[in-house]
mmCIF file as gemmi writes it, N, C-alpha and C atoms, coordinates in Angstrom:
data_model
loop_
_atom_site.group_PDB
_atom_site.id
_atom_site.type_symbol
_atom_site.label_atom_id
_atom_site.label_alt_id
_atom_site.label_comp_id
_atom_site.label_asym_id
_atom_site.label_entity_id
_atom_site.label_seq_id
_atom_site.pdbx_PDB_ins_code
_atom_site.Cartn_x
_atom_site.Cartn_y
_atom_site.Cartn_z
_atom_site.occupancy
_atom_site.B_iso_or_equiv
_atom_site.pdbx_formal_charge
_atom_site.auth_seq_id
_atom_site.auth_asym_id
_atom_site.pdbx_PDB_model_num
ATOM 1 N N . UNK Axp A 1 ? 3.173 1.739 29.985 1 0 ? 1 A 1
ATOM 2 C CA . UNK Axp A 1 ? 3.463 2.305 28.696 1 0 ? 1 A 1
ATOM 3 C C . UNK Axp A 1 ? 4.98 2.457 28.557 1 0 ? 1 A 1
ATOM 4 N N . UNK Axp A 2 ? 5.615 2.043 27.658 1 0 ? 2 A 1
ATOM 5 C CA . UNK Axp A 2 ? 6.721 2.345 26.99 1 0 ? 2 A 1
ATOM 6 C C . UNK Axp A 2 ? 7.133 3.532 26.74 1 0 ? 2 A 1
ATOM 7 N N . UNK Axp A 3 ? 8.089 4.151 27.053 1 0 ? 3 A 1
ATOM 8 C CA . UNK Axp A 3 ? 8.136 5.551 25.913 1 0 ? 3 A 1
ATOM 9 C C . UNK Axp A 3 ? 9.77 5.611 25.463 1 0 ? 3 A 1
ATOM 10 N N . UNK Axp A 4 ? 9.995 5.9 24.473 1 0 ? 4 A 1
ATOM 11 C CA . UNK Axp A 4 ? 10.886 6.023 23.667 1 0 ? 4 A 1
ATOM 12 C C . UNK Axp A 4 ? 11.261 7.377 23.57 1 0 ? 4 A 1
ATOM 13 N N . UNK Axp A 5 ? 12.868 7.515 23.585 1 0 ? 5 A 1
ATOM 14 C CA . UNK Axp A 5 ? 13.427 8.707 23.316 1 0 ? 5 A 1
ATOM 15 C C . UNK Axp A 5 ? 13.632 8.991 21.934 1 0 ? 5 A 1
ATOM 16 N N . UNK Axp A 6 ? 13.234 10.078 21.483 1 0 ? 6 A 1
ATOM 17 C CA . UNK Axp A 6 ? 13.196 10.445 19.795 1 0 ? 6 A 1
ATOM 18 C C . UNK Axp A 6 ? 14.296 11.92 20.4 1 0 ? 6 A 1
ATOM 19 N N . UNK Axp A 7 ? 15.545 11.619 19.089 1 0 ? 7 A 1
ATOM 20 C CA . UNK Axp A 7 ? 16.494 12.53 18.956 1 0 ? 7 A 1
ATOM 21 C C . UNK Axp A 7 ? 16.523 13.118 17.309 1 0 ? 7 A 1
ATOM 22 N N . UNK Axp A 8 ? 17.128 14.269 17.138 1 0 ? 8 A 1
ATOM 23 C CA . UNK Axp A 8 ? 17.453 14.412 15.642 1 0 ? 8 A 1
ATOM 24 C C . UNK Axp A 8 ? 17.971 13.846 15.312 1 0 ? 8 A 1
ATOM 25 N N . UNK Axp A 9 ? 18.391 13.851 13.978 1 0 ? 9 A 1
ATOM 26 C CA . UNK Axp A 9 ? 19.787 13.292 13.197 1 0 ? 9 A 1
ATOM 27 C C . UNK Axp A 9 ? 20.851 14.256 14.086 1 0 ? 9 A 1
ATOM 28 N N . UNK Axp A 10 ? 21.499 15.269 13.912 1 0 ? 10 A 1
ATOM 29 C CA . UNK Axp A 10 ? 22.065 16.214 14.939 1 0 ? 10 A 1
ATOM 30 C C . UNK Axp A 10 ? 22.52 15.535 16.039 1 0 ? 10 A 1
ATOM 31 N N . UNK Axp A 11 ? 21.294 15.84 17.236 1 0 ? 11 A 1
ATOM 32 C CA . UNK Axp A 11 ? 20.915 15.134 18.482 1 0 ? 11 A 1
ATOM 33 C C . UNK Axp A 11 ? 21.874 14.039 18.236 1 0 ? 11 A 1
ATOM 34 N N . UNK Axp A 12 ? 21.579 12.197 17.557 1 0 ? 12 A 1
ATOM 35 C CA . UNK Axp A 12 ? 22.442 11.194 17.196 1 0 ? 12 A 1
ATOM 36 C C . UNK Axp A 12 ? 23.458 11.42 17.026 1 0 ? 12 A 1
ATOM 37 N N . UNK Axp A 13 ? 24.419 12.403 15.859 1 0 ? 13 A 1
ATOM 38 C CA . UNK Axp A 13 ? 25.312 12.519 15.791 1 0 ? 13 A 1
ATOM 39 C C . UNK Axp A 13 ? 26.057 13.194 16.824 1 0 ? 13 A 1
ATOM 40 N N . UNK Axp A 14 ? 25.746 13.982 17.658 1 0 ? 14 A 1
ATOM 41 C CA . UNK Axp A 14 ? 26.571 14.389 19.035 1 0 ? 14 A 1
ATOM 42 C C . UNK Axp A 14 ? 26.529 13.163 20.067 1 0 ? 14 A 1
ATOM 43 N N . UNK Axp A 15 ? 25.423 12.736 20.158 1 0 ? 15 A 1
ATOM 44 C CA . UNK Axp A 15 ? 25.359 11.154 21.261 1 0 ? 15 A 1
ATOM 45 C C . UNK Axp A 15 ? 26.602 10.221 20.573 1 0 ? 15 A 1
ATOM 46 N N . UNK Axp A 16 ? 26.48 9.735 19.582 1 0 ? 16 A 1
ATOM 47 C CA . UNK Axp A 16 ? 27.514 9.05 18.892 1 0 ? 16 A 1
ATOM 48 C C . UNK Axp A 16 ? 28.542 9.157 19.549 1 0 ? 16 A 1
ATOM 49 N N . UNK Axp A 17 ? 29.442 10.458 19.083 1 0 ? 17 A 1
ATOM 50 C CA . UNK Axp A 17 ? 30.286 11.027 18.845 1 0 ? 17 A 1
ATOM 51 C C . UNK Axp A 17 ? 30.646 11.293 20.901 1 0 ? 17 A 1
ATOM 52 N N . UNK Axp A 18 ? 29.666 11.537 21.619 1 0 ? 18 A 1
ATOM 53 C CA . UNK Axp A 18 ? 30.135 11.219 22.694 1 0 ? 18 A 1
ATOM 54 C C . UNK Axp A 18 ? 30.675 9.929 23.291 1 0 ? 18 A 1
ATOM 55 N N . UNK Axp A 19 ? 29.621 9.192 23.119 1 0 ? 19 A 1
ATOM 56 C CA . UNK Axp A 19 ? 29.958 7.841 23.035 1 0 ? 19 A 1
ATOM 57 C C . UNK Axp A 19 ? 31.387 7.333 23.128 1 0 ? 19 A 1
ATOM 58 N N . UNK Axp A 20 ? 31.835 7.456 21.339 1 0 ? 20 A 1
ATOM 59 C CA . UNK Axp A 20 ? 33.192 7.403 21.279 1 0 ? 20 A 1
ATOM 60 C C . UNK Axp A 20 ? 33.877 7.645 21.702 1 0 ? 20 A 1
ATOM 61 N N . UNK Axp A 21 ? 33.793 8.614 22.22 1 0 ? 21 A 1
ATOM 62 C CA . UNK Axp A 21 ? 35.242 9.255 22.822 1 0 ? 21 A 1
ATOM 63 C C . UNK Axp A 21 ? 35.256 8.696 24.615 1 0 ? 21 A 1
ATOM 64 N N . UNK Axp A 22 ? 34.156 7.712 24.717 1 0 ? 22 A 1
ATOM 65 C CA . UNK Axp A 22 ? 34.521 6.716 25.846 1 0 ? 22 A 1
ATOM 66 C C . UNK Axp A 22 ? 35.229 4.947 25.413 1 0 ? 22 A 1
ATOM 67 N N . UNK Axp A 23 ? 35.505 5.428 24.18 1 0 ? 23 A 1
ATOM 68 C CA . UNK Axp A 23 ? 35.405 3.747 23.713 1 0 ? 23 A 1
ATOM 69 C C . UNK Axp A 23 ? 37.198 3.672 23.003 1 0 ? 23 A 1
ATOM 70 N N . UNK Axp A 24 ? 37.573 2.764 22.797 1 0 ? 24 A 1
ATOM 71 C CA . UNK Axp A 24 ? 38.891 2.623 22.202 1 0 ? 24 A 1
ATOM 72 C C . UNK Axp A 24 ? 38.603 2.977 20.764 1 0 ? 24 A 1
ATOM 73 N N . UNK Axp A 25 ? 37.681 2.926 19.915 1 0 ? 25 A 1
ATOM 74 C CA . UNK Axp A 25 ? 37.543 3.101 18.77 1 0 ? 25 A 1
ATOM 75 C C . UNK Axp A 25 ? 36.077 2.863 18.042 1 0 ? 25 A 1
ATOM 76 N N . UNK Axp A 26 ? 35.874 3.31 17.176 1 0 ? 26 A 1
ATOM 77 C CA . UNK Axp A 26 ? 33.89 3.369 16.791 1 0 ? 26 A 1
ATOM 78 C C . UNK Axp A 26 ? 33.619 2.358 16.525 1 0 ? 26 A 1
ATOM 79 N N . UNK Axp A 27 ? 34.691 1.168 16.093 1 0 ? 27 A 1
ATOM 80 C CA . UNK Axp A 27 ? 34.029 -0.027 15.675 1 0 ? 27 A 1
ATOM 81 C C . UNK Axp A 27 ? 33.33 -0.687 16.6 1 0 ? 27 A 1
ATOM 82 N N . UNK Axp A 28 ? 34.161 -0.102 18.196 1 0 ? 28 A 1
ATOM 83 C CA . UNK Axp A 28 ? 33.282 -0.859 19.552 1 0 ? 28 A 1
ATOM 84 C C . UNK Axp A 28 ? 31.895 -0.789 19.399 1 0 ? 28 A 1
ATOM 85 N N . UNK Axp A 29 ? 32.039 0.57 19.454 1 0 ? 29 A 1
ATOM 86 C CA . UNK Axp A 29 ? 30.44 0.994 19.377 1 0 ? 29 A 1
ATOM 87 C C . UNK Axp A 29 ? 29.541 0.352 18.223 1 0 ? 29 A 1
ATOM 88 N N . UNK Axp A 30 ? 29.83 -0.061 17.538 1 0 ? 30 A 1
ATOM 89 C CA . UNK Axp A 30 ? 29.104 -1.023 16.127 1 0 ? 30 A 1
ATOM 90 C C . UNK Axp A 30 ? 29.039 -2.231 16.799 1 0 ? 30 A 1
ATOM 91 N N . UNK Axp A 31 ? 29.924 -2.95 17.258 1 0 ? 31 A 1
ATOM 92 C CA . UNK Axp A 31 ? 30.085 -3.778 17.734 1 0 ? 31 A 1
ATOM 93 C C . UNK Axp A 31 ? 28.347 -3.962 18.633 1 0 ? 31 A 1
ATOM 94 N N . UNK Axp A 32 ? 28.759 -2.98 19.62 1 0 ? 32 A 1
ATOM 95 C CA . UNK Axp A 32 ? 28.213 -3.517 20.747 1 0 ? 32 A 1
ATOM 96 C C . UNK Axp A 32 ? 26.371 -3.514 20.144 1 0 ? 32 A 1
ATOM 97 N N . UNK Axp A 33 ? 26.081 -1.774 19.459 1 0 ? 33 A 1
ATOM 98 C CA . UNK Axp A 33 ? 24.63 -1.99 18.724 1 0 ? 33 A 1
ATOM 99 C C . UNK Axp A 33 ? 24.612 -3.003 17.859 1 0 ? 33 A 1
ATOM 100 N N . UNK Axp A 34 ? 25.353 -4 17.554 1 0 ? 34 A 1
ATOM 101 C CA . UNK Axp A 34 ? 25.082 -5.077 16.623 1 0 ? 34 A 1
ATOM 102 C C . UNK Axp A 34 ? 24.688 -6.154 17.863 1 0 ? 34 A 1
ATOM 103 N N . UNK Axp A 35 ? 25.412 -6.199 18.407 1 0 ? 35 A 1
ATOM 104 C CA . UNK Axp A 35 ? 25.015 -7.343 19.876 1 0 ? 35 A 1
ATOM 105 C C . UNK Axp A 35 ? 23.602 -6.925 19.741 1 0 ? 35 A 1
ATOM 106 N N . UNK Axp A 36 ? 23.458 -5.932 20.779 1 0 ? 36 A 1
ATOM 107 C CA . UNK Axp A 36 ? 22.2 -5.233 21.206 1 0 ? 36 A 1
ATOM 108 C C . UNK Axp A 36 ? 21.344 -5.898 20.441 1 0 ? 36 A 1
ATOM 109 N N . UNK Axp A 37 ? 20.947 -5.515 19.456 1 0 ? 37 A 1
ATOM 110 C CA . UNK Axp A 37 ? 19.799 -5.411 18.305 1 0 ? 37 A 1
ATOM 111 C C . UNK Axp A 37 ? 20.019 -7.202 17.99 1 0 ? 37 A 1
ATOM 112 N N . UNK Axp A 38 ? 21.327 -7.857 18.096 1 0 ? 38 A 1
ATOM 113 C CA . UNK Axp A 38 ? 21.007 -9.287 17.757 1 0 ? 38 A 1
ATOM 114 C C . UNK Axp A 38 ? 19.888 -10.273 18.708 1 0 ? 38 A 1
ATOM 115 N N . UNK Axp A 39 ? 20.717 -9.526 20.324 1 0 ? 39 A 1
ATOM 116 C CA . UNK Axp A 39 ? 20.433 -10.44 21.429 1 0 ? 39 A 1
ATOM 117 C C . UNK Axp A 39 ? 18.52 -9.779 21.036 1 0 ? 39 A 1
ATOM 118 N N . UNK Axp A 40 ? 18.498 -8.586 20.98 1 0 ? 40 A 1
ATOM 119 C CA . UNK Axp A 40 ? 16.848 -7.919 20.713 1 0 ? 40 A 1
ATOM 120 C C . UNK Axp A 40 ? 15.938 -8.759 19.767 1 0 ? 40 A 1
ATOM 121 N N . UNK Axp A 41 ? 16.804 -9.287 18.649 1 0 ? 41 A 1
ATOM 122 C CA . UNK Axp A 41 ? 15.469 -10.174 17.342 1 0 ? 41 A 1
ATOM 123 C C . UNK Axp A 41 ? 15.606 -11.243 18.377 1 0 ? 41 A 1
ATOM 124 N N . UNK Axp A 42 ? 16.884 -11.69 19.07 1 0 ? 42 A 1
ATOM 125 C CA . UNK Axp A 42 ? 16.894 -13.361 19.275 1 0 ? 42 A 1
ATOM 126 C C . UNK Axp A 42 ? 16.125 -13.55 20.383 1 0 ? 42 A 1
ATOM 127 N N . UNK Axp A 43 ? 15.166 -12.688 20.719 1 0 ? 43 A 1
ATOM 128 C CA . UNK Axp A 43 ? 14.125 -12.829 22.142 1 0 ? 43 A 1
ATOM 129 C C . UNK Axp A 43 ? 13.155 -12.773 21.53 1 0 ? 43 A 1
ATOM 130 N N . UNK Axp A 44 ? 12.689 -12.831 20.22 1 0 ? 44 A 1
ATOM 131 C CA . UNK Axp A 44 ? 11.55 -12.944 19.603 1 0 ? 44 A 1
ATOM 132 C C . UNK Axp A 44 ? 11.965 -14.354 19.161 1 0 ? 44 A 1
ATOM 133 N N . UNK Axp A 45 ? 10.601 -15.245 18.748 1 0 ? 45 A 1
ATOM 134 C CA . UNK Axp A 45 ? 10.07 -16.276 18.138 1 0 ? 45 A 1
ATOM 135 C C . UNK Axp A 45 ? 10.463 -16.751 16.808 1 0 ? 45 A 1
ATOM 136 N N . UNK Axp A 46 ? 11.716 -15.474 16.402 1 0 ? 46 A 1
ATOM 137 C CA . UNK Axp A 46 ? 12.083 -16.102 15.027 1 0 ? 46 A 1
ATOM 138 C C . UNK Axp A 46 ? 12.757 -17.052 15.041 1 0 ? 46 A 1
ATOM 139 N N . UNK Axp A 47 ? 13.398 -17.165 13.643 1 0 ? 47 A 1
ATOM 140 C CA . UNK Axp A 47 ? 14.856 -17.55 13.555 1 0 ? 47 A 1
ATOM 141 C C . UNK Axp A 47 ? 15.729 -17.905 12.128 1 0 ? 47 A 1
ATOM 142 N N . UNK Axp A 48 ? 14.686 -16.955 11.732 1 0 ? 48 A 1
ATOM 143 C CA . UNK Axp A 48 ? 15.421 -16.284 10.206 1 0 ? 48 A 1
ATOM 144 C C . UNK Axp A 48 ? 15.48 -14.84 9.978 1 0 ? 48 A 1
ATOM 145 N N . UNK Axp A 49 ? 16.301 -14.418 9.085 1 0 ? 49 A 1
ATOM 146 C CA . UNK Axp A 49 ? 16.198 -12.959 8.791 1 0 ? 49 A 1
ATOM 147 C C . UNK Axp A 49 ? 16.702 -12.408 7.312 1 0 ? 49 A 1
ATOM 148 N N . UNK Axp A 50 ? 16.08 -11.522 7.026 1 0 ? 50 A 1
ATOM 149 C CA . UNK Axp A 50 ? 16.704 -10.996 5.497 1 0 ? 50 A 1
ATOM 150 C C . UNK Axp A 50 ? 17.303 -9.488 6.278 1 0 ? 50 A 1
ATOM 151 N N . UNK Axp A 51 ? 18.554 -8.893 5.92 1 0 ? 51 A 1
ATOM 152 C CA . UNK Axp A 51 ? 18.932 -8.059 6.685 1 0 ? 51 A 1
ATOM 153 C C . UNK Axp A 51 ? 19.24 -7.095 5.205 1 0 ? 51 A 1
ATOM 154 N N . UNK Axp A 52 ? 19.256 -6.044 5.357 1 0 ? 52 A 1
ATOM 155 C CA . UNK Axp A 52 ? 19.822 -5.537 3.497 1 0 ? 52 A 1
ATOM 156 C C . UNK Axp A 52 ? 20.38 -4.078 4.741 1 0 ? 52 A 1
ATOM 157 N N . UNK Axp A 53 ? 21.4 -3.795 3.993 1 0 ? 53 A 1
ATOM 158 C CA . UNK Axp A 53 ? 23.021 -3.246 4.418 1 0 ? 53 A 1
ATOM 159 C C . UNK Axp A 53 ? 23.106 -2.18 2.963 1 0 ? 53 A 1
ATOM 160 N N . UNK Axp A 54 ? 23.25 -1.05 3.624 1 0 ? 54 A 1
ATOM 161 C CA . UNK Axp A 54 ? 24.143 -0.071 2.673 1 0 ? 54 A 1
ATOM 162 C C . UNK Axp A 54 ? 25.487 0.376 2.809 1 0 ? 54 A 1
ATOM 163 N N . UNK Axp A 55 ? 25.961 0.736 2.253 1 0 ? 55 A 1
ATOM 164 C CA . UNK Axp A 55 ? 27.482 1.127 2.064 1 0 ? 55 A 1
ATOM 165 C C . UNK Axp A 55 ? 28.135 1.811 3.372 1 0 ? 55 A 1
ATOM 166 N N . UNK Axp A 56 ? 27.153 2.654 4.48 1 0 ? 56 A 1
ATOM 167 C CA . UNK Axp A 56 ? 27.894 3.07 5.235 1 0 ? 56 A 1
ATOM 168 C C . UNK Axp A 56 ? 28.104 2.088 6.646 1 0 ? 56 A 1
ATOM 169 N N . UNK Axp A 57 ? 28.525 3.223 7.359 1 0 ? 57 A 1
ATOM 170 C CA . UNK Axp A 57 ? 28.555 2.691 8.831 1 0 ? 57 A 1
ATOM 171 C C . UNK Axp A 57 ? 27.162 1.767 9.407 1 0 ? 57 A 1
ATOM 172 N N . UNK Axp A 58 ? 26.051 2.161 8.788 1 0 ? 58 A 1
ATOM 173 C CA . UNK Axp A 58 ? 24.561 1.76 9.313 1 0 ? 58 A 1
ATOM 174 C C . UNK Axp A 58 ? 24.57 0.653 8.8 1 0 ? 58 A 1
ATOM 175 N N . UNK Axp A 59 ? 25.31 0.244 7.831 1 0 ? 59 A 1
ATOM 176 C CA . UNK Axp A 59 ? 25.307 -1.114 6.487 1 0 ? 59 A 1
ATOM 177 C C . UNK Axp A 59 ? 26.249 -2.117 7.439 1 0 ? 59 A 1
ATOM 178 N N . UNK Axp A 60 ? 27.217 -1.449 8.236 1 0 ? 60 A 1
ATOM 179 C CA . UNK Axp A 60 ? 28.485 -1.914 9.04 1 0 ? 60 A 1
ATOM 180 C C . UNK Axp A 60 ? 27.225 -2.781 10.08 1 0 ? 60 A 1
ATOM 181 N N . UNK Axp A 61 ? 26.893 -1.9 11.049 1 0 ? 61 A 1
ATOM 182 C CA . UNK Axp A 61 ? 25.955 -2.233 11.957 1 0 ? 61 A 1
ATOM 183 C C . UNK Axp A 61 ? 25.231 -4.088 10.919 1 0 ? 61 A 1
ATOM 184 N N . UNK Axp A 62 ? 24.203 -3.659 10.151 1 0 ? 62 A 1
ATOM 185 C CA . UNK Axp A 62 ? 23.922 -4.343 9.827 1 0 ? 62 A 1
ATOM 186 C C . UNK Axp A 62 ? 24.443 -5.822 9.523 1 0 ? 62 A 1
ATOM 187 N N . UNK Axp A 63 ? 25.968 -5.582 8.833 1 0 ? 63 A 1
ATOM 188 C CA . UNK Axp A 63 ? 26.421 -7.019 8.859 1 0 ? 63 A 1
ATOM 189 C C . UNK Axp A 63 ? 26.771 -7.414 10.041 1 0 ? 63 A 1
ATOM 190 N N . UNK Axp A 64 ? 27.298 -6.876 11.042 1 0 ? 64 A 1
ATOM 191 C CA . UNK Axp A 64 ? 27.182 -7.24 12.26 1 0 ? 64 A 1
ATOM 192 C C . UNK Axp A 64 ? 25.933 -8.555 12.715 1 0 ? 64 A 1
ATOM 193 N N . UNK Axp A 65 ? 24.88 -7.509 12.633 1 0 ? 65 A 1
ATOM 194 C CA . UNK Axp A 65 ? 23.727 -8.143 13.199 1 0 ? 65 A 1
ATOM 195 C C . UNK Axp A 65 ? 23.501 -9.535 12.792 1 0 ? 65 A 1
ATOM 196 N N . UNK Axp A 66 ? 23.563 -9.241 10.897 1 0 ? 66 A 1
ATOM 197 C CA . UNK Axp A 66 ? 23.676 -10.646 10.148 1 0 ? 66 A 1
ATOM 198 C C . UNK Axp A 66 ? 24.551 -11.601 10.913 1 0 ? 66 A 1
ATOM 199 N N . UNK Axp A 67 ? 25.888 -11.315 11.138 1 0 ? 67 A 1
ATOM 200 C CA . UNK Axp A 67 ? 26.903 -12.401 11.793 1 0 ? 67 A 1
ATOM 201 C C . UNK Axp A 67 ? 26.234 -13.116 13.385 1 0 ? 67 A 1
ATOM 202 N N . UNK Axp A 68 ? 26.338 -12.035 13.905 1 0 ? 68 A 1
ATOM 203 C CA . UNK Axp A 68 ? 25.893 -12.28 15.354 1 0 ? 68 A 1
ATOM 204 C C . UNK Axp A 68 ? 24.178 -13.576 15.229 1 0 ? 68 A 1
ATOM 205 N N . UNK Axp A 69 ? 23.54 -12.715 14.593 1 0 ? 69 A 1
ATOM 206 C CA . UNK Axp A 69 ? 22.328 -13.785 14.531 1 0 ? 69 A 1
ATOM 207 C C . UNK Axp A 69 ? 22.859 -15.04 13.818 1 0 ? 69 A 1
ATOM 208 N N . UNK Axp A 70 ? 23.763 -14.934 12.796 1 0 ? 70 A 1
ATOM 209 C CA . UNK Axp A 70 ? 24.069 -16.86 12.506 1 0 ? 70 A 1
ATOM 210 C C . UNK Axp A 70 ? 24.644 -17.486 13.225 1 0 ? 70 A 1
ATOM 211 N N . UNK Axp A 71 ? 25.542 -16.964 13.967 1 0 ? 71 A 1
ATOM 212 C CA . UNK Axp A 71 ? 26.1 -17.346 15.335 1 0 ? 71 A 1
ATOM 213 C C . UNK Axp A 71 ? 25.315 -17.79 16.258 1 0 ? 71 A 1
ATOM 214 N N . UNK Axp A 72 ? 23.765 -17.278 16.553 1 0 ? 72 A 1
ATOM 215 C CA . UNK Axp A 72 ? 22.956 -17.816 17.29 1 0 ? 72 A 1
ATOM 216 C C . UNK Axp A 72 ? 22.203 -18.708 16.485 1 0 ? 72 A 1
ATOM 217 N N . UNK Axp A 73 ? 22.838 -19.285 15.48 1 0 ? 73 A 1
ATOM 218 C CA . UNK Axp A 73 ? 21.347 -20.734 14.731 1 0 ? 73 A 1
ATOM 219 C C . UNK Axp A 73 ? 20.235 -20.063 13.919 1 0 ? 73 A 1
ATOM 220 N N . UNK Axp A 74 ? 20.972 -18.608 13.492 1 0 ? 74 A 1
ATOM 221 C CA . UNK Axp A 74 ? 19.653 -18.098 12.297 1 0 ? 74 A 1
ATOM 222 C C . UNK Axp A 74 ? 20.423 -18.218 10.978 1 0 ? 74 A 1
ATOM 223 N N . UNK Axp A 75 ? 19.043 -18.746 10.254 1 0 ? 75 A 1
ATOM 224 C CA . UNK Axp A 75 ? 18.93 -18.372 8.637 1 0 ? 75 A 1
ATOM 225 C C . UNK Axp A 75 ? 18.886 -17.396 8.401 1 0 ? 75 A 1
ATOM 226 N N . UNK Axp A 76 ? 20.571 -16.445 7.695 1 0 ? 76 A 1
ATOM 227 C CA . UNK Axp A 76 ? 20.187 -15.173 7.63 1 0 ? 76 A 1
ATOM 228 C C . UNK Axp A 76 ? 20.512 -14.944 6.164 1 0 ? 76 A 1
ATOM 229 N N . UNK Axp A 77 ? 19.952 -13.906 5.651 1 0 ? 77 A 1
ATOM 230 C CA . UNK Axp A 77 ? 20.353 -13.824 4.253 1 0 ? 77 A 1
ATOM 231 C C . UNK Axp A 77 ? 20.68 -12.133 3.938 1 0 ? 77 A 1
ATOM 232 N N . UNK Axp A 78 ? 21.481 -11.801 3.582 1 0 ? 78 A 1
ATOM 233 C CA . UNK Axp A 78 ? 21.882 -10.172 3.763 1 0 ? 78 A 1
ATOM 234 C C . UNK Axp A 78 ? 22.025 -9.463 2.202 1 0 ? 78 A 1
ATOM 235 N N . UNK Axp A 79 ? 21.582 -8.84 2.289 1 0 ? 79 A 1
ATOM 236 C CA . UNK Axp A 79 ? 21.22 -7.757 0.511 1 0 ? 79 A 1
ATOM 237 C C . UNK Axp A 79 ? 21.796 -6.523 0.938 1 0 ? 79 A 1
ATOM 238 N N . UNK Axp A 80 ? 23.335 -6.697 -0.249 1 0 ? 80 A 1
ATOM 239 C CA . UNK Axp A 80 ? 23.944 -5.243 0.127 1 0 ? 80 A 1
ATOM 240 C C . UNK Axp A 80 ? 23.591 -4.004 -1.202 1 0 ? 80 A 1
ATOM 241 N N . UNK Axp A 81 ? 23.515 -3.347 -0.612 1 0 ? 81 A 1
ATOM 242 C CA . UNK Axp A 81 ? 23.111 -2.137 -1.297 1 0 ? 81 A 1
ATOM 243 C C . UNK Axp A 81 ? 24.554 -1.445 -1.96 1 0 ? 81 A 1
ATOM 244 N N . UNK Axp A 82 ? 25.744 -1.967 -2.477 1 0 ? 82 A 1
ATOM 245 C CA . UNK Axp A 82 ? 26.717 -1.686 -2.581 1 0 ? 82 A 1
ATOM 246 C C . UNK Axp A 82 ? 28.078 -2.205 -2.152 1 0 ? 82 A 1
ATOM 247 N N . UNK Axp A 83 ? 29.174 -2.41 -2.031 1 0 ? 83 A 1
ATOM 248 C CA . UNK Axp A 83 ? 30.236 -2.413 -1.407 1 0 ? 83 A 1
ATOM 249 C C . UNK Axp A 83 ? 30.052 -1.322 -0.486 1 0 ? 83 A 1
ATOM 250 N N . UNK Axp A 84 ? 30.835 -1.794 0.664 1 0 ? 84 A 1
ATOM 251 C CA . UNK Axp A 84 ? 31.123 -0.715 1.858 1 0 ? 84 A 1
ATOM 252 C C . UNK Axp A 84 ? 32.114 0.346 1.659 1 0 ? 84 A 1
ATOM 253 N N . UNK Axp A 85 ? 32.04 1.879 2.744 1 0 ? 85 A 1
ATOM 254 C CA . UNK Axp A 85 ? 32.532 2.539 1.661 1 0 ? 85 A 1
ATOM 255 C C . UNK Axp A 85 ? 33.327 3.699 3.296 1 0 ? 85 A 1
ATOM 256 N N . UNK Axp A 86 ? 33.121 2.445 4.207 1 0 ? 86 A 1
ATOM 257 C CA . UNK Axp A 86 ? 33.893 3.248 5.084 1 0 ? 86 A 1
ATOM 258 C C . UNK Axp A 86 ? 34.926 1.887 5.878 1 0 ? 86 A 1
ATOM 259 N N . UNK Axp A 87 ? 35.739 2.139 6.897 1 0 ? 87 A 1
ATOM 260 C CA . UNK Axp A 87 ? 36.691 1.47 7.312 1 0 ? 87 A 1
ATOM 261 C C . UNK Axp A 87 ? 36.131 0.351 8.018 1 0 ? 87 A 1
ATOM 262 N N . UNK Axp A 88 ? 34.578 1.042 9.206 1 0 ? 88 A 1
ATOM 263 C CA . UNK Axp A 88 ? 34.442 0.048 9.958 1 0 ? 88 A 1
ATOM 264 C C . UNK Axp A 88 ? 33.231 -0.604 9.222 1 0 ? 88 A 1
ATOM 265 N N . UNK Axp A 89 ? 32.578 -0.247 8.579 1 0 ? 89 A 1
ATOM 266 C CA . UNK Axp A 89 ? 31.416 -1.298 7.723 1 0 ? 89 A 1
ATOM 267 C C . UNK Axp A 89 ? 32.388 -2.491 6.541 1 0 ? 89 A 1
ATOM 268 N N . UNK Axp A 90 ? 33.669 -2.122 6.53 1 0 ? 90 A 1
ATOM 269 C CA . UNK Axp A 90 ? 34.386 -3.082 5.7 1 0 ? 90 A 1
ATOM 270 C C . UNK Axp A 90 ? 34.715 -4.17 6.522 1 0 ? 90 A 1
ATOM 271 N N . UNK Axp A 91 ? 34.882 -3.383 7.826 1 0 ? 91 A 1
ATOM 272 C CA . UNK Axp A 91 ? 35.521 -4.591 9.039 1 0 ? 91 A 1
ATOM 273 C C . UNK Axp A 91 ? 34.24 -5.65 9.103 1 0 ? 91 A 1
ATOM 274 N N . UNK Axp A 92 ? 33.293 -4.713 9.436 1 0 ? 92 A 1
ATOM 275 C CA . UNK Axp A 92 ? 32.126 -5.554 9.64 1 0 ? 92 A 1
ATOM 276 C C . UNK Axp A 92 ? 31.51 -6.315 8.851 1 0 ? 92 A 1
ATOM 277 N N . UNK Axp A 93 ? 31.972 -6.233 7.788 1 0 ? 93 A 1
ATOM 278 C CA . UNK Axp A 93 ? 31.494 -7.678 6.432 1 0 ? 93 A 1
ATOM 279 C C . UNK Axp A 93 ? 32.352 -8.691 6.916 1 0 ? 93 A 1
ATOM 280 N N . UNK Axp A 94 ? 33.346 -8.179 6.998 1 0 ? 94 A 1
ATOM 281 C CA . UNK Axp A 94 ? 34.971 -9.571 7.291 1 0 ? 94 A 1
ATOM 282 C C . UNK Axp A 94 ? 34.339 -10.151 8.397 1 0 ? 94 A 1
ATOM 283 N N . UNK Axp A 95 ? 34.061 -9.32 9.211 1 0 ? 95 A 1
ATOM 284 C CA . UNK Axp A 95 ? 33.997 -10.737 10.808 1 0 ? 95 A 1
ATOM 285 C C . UNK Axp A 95 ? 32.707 -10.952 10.634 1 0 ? 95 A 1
ATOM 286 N N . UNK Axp A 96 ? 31.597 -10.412 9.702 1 0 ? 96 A 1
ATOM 287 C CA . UNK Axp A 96 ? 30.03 -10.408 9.735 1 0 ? 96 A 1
ATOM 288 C C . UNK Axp A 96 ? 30.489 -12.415 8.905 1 0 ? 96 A 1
């Protein structure tokens, strides 16, 4: 059996926020959960994706993922819920 750790919103935001303060800057950390979660679909049987992105940091993540998976040979197609509306989800459209 699997079991999964369930945190608050709270809980997340202190993990985060620890996180960071091991990293040169938060975009790492986007960075790297965009890997994560890419290399994660690209071990499944797909090899397309519709990804839809909102304005924040979570939207950041997301174009990430979008980039990283076309980089691996996916059809990806991404639905933004807005322009981005923080520093590193802006970064992450540019290199997405």
């Amino acid at each position: 059996m699997t079991r999964i750790a369930v945190v608050t919103a709270e809980g997340a935001k202190y993990l985060d926020a620890r996180t960071i303060e091991t990293l040169p800057d938060s975009y790492t950390l986007m960075r790297r959960a965009g890997v994560a979660a890419a290399e994660w679909l690209h071990a499944r049987d797909e090899r397309s994706a519709a990804v839809y992105v909102g304005p924040g940091n979570n939207g950041g993540d997301g174009w990430l993922i979008a980039g990283f998976l076309r980089d691996m040979g996916w059809n990806v197609t991404v639905h933004a819920a807005g322009e981005p509306r923080t520093a590193d989800a802006s970064r992450a459209r540019s290199d997405a």
